[in-house]
BAVEXSE-557390 format. One record per residue (C-alpha): residue in three letters; x, y, z. Coordinates in steps of 0.1 Angstrom, whole numbers, padded with zeros to 4 digits, always signed. Layout:
N
AlaXYZ/...
END
This chain:
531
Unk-0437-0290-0031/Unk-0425-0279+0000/Unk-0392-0289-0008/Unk-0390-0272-0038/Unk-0403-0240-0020/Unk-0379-0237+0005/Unk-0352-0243-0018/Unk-0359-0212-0043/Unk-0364-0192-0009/Unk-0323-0207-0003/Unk-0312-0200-0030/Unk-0329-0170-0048/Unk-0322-0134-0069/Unk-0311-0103-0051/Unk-0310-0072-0070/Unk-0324-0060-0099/Unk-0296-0048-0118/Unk-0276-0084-0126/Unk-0307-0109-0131/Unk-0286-0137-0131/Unk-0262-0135-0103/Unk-0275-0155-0075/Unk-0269-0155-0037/Unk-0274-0189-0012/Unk-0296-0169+0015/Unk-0298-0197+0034/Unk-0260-0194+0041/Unk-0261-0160+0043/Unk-0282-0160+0072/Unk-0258-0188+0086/Unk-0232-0164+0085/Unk-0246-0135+0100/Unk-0264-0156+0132/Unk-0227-0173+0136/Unk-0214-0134+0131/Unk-0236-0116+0155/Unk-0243-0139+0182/Unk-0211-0158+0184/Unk-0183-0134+0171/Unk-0149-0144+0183/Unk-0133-0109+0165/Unk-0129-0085+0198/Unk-0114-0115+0215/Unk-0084-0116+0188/Unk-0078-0085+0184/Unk-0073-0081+0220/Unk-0050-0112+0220/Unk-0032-0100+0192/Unk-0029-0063+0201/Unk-0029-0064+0245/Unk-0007-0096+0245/Unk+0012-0099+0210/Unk+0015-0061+0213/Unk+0030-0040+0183/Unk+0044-0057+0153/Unk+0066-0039+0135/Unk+0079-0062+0109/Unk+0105-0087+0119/Unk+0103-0078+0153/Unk+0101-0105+0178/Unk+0063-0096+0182/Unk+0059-0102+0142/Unk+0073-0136+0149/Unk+0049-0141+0180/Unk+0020-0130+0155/Unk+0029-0154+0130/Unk+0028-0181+0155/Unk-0001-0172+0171/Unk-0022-0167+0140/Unk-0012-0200+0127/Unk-0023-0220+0158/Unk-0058-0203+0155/Unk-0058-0217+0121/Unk-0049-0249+0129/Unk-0071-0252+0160/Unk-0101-0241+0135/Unk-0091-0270+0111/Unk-0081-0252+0083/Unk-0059-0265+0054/Unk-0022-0263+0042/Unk-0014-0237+0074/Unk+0023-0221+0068/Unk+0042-0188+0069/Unk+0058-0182+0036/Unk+0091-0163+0032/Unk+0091-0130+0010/Unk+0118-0139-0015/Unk+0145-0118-0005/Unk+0154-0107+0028/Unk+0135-0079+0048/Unk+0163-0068+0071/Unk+0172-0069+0107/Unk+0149-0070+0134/Unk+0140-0042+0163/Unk+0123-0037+0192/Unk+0121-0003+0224/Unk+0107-0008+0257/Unk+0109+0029+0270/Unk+0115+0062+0261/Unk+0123+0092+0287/Unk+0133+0126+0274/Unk+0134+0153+0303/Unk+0140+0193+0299/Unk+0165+0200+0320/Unk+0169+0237+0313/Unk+0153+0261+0310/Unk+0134+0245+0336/Unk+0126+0209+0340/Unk+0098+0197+0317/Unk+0090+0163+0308/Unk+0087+0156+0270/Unk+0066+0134+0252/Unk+0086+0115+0227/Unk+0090+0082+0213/Unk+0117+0065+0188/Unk+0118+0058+0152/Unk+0121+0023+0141/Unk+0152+0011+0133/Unk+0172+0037+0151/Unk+0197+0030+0181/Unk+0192+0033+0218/Unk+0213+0053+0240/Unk+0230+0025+0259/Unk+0215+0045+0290/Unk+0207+0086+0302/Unk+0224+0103+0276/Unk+0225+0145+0284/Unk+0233+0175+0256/Unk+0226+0206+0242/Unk+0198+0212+0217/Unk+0210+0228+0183/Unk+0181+0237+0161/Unk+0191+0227+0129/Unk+0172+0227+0091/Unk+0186+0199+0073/Unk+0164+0193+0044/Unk+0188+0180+0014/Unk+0224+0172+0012/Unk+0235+0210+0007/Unk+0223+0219+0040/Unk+0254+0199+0053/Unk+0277+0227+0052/Unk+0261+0250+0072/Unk+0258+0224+0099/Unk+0293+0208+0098/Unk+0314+0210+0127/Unk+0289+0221+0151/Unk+0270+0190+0164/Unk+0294+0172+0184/Unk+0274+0163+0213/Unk+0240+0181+0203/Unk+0210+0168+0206/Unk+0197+0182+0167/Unk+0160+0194+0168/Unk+0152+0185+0127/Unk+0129+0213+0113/Unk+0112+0238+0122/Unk+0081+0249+0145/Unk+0050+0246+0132/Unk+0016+0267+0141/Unk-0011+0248+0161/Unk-0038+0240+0132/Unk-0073+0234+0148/Unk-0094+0205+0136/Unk-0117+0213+0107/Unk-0136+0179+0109/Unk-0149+0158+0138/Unk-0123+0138+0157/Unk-0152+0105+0151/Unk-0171+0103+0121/Unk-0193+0080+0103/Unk-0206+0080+0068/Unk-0241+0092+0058/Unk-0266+0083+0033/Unk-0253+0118+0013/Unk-0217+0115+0020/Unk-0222+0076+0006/Unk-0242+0085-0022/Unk-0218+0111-0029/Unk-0186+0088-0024/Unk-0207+0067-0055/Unk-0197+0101-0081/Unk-0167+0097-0098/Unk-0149+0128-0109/Unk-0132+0129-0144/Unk-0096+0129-0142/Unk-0078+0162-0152/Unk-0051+0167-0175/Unk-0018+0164-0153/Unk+0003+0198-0153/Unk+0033+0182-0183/Unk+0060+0165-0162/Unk+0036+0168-0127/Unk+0038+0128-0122/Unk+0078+0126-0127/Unk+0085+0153-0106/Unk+0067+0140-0078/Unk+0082+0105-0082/Unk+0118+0123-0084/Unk+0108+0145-0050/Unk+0102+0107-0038/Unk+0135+0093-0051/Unk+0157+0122-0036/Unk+0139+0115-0004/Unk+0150+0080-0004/Unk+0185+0086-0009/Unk+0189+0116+0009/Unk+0177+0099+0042/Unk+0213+0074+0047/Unk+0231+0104+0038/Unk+0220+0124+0070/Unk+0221+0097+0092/Unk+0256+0092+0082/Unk+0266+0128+0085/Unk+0248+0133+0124/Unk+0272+0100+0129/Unk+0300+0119+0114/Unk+0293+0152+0130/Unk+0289+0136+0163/Unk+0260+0145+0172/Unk+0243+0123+0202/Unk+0207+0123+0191/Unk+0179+0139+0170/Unk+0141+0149+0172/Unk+0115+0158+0148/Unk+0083+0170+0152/Unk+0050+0149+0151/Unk+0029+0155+0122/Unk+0001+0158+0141/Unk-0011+0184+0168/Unk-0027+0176+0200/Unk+0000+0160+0218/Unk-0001+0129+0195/Unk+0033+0112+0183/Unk+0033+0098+0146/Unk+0057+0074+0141/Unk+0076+0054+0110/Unk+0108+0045+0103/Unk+0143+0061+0105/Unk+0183+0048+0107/Unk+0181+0016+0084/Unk+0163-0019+0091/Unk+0195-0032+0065/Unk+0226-0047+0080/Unk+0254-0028+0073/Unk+0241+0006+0064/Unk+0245+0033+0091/Unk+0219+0032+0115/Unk+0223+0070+0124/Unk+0216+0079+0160/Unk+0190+0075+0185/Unk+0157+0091+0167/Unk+0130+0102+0180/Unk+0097+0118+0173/Unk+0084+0144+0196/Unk+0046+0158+0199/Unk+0044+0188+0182/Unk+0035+0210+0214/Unk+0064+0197+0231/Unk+0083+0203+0204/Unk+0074+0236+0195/Unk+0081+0250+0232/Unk+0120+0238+0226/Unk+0118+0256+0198/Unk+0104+0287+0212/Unk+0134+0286+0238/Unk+0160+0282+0211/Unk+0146+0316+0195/Unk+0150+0335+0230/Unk+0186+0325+0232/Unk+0181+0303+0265/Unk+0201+0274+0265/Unk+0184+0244+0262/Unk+0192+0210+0278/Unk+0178+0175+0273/Unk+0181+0143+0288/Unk+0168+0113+0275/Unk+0169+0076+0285/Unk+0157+0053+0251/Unk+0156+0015+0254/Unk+0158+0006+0221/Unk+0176-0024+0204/Unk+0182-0041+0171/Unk+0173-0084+0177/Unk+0194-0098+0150/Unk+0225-0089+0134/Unk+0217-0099+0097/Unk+0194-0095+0074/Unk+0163-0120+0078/Unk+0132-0131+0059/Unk+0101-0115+0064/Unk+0067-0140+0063/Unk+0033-0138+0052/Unk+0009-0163+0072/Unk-0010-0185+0050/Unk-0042-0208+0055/Unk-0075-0224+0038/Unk-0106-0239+0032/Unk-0100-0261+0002/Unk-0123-0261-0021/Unk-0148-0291-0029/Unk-0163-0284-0065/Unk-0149-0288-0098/Unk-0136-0251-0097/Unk-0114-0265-0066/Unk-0079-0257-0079/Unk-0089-0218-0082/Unk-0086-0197-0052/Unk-0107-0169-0037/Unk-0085-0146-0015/Unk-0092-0127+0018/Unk-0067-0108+0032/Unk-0051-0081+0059/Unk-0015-0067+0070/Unk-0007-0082+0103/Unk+0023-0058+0109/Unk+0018-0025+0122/Unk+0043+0006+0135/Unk+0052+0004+0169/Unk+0038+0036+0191/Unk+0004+0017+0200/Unk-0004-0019+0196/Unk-0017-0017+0161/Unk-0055-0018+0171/Unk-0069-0001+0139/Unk-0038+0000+0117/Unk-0044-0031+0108/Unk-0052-0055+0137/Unk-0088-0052+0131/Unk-0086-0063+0094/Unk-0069-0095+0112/Unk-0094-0101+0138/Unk-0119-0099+0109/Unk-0101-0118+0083/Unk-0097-0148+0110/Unk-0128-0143+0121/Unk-0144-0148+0090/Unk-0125-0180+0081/Unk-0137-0192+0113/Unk-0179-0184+0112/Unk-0171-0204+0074/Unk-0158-0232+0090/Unk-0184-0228+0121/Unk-0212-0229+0093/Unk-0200-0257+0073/Unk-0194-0243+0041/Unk-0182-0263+0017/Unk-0171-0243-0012/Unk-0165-0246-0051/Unk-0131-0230-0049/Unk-0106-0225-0023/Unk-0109-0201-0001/Unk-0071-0190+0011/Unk-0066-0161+0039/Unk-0033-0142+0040/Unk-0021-0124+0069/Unk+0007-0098+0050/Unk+0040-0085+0065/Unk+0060-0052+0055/Unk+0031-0034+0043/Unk+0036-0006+0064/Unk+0070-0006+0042/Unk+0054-0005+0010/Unk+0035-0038+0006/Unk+0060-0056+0007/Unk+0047-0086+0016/Unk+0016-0088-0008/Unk+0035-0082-0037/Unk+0064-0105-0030/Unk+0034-0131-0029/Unk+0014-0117-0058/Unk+0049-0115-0079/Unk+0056-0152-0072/Unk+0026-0169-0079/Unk+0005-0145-0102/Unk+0030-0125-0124/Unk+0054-0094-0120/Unk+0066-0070-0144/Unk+0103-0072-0154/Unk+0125-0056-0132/Unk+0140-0020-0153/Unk+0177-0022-0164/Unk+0183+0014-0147/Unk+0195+0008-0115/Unk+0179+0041-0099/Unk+0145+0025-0114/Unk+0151-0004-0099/Unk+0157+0010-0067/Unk+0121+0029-0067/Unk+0094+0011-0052/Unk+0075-0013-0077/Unk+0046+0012-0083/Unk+0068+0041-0088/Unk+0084+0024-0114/Unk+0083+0039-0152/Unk+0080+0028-0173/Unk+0072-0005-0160/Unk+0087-0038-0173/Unk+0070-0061-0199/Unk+0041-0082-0177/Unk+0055-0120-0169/Unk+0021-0137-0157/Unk+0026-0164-0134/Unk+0018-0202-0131/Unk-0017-0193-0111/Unk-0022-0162-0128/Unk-0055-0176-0145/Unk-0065-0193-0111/Unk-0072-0162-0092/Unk-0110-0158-0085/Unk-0107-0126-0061/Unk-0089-0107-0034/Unk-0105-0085-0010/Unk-0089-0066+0017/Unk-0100-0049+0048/Unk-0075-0018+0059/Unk-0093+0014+0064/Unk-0088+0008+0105/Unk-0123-0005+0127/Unk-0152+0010+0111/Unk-0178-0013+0097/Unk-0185-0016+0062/Unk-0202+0005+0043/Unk-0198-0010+0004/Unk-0167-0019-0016/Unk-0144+0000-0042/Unk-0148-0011-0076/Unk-0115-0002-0089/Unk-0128+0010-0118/Unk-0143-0027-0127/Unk-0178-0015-0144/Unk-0186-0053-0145/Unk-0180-0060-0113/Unk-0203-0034-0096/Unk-0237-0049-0104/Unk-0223-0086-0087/Unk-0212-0066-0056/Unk-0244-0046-0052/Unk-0264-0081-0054/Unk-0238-0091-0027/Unk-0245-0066-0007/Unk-0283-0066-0005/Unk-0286-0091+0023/Unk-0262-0067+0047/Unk-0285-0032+0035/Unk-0301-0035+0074/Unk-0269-0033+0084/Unk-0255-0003+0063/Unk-0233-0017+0038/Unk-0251-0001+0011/Unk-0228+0016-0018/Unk-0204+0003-0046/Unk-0184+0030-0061/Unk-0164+0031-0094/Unk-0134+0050-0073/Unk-0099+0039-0071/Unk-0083+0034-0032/Unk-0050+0030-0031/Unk-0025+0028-0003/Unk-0030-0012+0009/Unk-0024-0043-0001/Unk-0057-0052-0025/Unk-0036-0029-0054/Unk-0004-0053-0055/Unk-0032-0077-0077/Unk-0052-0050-0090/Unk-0019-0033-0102/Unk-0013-0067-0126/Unk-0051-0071-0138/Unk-0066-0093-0109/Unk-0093-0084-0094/Unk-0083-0071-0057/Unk-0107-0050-0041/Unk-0109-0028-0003/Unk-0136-0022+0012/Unk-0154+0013+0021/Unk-0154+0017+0058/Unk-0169+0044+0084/Unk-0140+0062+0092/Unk-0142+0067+0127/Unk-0112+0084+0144/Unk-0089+0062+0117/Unk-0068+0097+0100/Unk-0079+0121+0134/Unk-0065+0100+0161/Unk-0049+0066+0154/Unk-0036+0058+0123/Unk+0005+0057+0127/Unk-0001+0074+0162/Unk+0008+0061+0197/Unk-0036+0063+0201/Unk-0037+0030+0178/Unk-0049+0008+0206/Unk-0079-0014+0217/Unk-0098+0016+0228/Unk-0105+0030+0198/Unk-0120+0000+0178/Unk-0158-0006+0179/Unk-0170-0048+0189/Unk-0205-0044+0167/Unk-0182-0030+0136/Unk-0159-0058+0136/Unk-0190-0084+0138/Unk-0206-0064+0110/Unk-0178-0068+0086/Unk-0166-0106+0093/Unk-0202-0118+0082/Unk-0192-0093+0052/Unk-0158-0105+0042/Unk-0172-0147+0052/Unk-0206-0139+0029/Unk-0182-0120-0002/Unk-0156-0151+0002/Unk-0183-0174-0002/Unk-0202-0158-0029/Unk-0169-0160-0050/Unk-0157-0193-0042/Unk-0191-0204-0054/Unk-0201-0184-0084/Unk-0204-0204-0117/Unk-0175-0179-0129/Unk-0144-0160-0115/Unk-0150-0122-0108/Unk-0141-0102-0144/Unk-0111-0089-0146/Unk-0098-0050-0160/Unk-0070-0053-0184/Unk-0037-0049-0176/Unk-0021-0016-0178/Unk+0012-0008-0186/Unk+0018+0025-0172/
END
């Protein structure tokens, strides 16, 4: 009798609203003592972001990463560890070490700048003129041509200080939670709205080689534009080309907007202006290489073995901080998770595979190389300018091709909102799925993950499977200073990222992966659309 008691208290219902879906408390609380007492997660990230460093993708950090992760895995004993190659090429790798960008007149200032990725060093202390100069679409060229030789060009214009309107850290609320749990009903789009925006995006894409090529033409020495945000805080992508061959422009920098804006203010009182700057940057292969996903698993042990449940994070980053929150906590908490399943000897139905993603920071690259290979793609378009658009810009889209495992999928669920704990899960606008997840989520209420909500994310890796009917979900996180301070910024470092958060949502992601790898049935799925 005993027996039998403490084996409905193991195994019993959670939830009210789905009667029938079940959850192993016993395992649950396995998880969360191996989670909370024993968390491994701050002690990644800080190898992966004080030692690895930034990892801009196919830089000889990303390679470090993929190495690194993968002997974690292995030391942990988990199965069928590999990297796996996105199908074509990524482009060439890069790397800076230092940037140093003086004003030499007016008077001597130092400037707080840092380079685009993908741009070239200047081979040493470079000194020129600054020319201000508003370049905003192939047109402009003219007014500019034949006075740049030797300028350093100031992109844009200045920009008025904006002060914050919301609190540099911020965590969610019972009402801003229950509120996040409304979902408004979509308006009708203004006719033509979504194929203008997508043809403001396409002129953007090709407008960007075209003025590299012409400041190479014009002979100007270097350019600088203006951080997006205020407060002396550099945001930082990608400029000159990652793709062998194309012109790589010259040396690029971004500059914080203060800094900035005083050039700028120089410029319009006539003074000459003079720069010198010193940027060690470098390209680390000459041709086009691969980019890789890292790849690991608990194999499953049930009859449901040869499906898969899917946890995953991107493991690159931009290359102004180390990458802390953008996205090396969703690794940390990813691997961490794998590990407190292994530490607690689960043993589940299906397979349980982790997948650390490259290029996301380029447009999810990696994810949906993976997803289009082994779950199904749409057709590539026949017009070349369509198939030149990212793959969820595309339209009309291709006819759906499903793939060999396309039925195998169980789930996906991503973490990529920076360090914040968890505070529920977007339901992607799965109805069926919501009443599973809040039974899921019951055993972490005491800890605040509380809410599911019907609402769309986008932006991250989870939509390259929900985009072709799987079910792929992100979490909802506490924000903290993820869109004040960090994300993209030259702030993204250890500093900012929160220990009990991190322990929080690995005895999340470990007790969601279970649940699904164990369920008598995969996680429903939303049909596919083809728009």
């Amino acid at each position: 009798m005993k027996r039998m008691l403490l084996a409905a208290a193991a195994v019993m219902l959670v939830g009210g609203l789905h009667a029938e879906e079940r959850v192993d408390l016993a395992m649950t609380s396995k998880i969360r003592q191996e989670a909370f007492n024993h968390s491994q997660a701050m002690a990644l990230l800080d190898h992966l972001t004080e030692q690895v460093g930034p990892r801009l993708t196919n830089s000889p950090a990303m390679v470090q990463a993929n190495a690194w992760t993968r002997s974690k895995f292995d030391e942990w004993g988990l199965a069928n560890v590999h990297d796996e190659a996105m199908a074509e090429p990524f482009g060439r790798g890069w790397e800076f070490h230092s940037a140093d960008v003086e004003m030499l007149t007016p008077r001597a200032f130092p400037l707080h700048a840092l380079p685009k990725a993908w741009t070239p060093g200047t081979n040493g202390p470079i000194e020129g003129d600054v020319v201000a100069a508003k370049i905003e679409k192939k047109e402009d060229f003219e007014k500019f041509r034949g006075k740049l030789k030797g300028k350093i060009v100031f992109l844009g214009e200045a920009r008025a200080y904006k002060p914050g309107e919301k609190p540099d850290w911020d965590r969610e609320t019972d009402a801003t939670l229950d509120a996040m749990k409304a979902l408004a009903v979509p308006a009708d789009q203004k006719p033509g709205a979504r194929e203008e925006a997508r043809e403001r995006r396409r002129q953007r894409l090709e407008f960007a080689p075209q003025l590299n090529k012409f400041l190479v033409d014009e002979g100007a020495i270097a350019s600088v534009t203006q951080s997006g945000w205020d407060n002396g805080i550099i945001l930082l992508s990608g400029g000159g080309s990652r793709k062998a061959g194309e012109s790589v422009g010259v040396p690029s920098l971004s500059m914080a907007a203060e800094h900035f804006n005083a050039v700028m203010r120089a410029l319009d009182r006539k003074a000459p202006v003079r720069l010198r700057m010193n940027v060690d940057a470098r390209f680390t292969t000459d041709t086009d290489q691969p980019a890789y996903n890292t790849i690991a698993e608990i194999p499953g042990t049930g009859p449901h073995r040869n499906e898969v449940v899917m946890i995953g994070a991107h493991m690159d980053s931009w290359h102004a901080g180390t990458g802390a929150a953008d996205n090396g906590a969703g690794v940390a908490v990813m691997m961490e998770a794998m590990r407190i399943l292994k530490a607690v000897g689960a043993k589940p139905d299906r397979t349980i595979r982790v997948a650390l993603w490259t290029g996301e920071e380029q447009g999810l690259l990696g994810s949906a190389d993976y997803v289009s290979r082994h779950f199904g793609k749409f057709a590539d378009p026949a017009d070349p300018k369509e198939k030149a658009m990212p793959v969820m810009l595309r339209n009309p889209r291709g006819k759906f091709e499903p793939g060999s495992d396309y039925g195998k999928l169980a789930a996906y669920f991503n973490l990529d909102n920076g360090g914040g704990k968890i505070r529920g899960v977007y339901a992607q606008e799965n109805m069926e799925v919501a009443p599973i997840f809040e039974t899921w989520l019951k055993p972490f209420n005491d800890v605040g993950a509380t809410i599911v909500t019907q609402r769309n994310t986008g932006s991250t890796d989870h939509v390259s499977f929900d985009t072709i009917g799987l079910p792929g979900f992100q979490f909802v996180q506490d924000g903290l200073d993820y869109f004040t301070n960090v994300h993209h910024s030259d702030l993204d470092v250890l500093d900012h990222i929160v220990a009990e958060d991190l322990k929080q949502a690995s005895a999340i992601v470990a007790s969601f992966a279970y649940n699904a790898a164990t369920r008598p049935e995969k996680l429903p799925r939303k049909a596919v659309s083809a728009e």
